[in-house]
N, C-alpha and C positions, 0 to 999 in steps of 0.2 A: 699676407694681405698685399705687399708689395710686389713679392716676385710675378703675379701674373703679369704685371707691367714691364718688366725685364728689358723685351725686345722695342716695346716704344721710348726707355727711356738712351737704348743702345741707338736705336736710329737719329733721335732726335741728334745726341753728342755726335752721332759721326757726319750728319750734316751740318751740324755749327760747325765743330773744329777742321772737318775736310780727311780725315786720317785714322783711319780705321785702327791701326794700336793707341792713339792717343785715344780713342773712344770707347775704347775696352776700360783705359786707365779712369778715364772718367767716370764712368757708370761705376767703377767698381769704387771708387771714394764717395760715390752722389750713395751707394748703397751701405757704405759704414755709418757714413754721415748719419743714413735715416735710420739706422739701427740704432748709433747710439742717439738720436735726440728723440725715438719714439714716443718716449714719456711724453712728449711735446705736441705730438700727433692732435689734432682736437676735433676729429673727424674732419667730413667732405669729403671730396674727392680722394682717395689716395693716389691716382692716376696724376691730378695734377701736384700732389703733394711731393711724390717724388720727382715729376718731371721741372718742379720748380729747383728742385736739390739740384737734380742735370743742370739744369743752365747754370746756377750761381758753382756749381764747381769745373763748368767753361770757363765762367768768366776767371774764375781762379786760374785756373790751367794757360788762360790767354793771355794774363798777366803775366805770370812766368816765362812764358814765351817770349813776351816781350822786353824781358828784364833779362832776359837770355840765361837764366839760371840751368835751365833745363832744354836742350838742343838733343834731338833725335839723331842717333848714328846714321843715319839714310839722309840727310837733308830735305827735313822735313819744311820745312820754310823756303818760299822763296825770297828773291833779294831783298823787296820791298817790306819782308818780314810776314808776309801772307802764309799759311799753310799751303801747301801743293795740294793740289787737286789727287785725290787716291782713284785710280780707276780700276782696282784688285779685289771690290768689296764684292761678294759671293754673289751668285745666283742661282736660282733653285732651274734643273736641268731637266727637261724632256726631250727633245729630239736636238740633233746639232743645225737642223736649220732653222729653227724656230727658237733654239735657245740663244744662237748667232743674233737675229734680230733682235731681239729681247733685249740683249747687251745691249748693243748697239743704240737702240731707243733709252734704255738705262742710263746709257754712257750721255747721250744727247740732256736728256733731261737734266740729270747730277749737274753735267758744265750749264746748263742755263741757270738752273737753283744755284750753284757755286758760284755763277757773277752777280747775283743778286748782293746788294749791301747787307748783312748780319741779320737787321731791326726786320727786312723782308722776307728774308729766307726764311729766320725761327718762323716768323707769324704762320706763313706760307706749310711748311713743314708740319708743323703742329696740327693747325687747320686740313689739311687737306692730305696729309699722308698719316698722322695720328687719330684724327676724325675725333680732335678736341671741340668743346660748344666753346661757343665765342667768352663766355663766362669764364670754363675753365682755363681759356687761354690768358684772359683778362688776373687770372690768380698768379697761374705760372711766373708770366712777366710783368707781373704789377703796375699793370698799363690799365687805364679807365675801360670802360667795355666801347664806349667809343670810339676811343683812341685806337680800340683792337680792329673794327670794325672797318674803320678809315685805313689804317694800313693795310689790312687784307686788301681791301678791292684797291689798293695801290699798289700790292705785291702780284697779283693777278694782273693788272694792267700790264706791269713791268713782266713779268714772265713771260705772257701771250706776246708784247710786243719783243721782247729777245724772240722766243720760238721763231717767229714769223721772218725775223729779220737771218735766224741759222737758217733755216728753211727755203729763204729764196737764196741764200748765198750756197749751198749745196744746189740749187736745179739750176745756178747759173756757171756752177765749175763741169 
């Protein structure tokens, strides 16, 4: 029932955390989790049931981080204690000029979603590359449907205006 969601609830962790092995590590505790609390399951969504599991075992993961119990042999943080930005996360390959591009708009995207603040990215993420209803997003992160609402079109505003602002600072180099 869960594993069709596998890959939304891998994408989600690797845009919150920024780090492609920690997002492996994540999904794969969001996925014990919801095996052993099944019993718990009370239907709805299971999409957002597990994608709620994903975030609360970020937040775990980002606590540790911060507690610095757990540190990545590669220097996965930067100074300020942020995750690095990963630019290794796969992509599916048809020609090498098109696949070039593709990155590259990939890579552009990822860094503008990656400066957004946490609260706008998930929303952002969820919504718009999970193609969660405002509802299920509203379960996930136990934010009023409002409150989901509001922040979208202010995670939107903030994208579009980052985009626009990488966009003229590339046609003016």
């Amino acid at each position: 029932m869960m594993l069709p969601h596998l890959d939304a609830a891998h994408n989600l962790a690797r845009f919150l955390c920024r780090d492609a092995d920690a997002a492996e590590d994540i999904v794969q505790e969001a996925f014990l989790r919801a095996f052993r609390s099944f019993a718990d399951y009370r239907g709805g969504s299971p999409r957002a049931w597990i994608l709620t599991i994903v975030r609360n075992c970020h937040h775990s993961w980002w606590q540790e981080q911060k507690r610095g119990r757990t540190e990545p042999l590669d220097g996965g943080l930067t100074e300020e204690g942020e995750p690095k930005e990963r630019t290794d996360l796969p992509h599916e390959e048809t020609n090498p000029e098109s696949s070039l591009l593709e990155r590259d708009q990939a890579a552009e995207v990822r860094a503008v979603l990656g400066a957004l603040p946490e609260t706008f990215r998930e929303i952002l993420v969820l919504r718009e590359l999970e193609d969660l209803s405002y509802r299920e997003i509203s379960e996930v992160t136990t934010t009023p449907l409002g409150t989901v609402m509001s922040r979208l079109a202010r995670a939107r505003a903030l994208f579009a205006e980052a985009w626009k602002r990488r966009q003229a600072a590339r046609e003016a180099a």
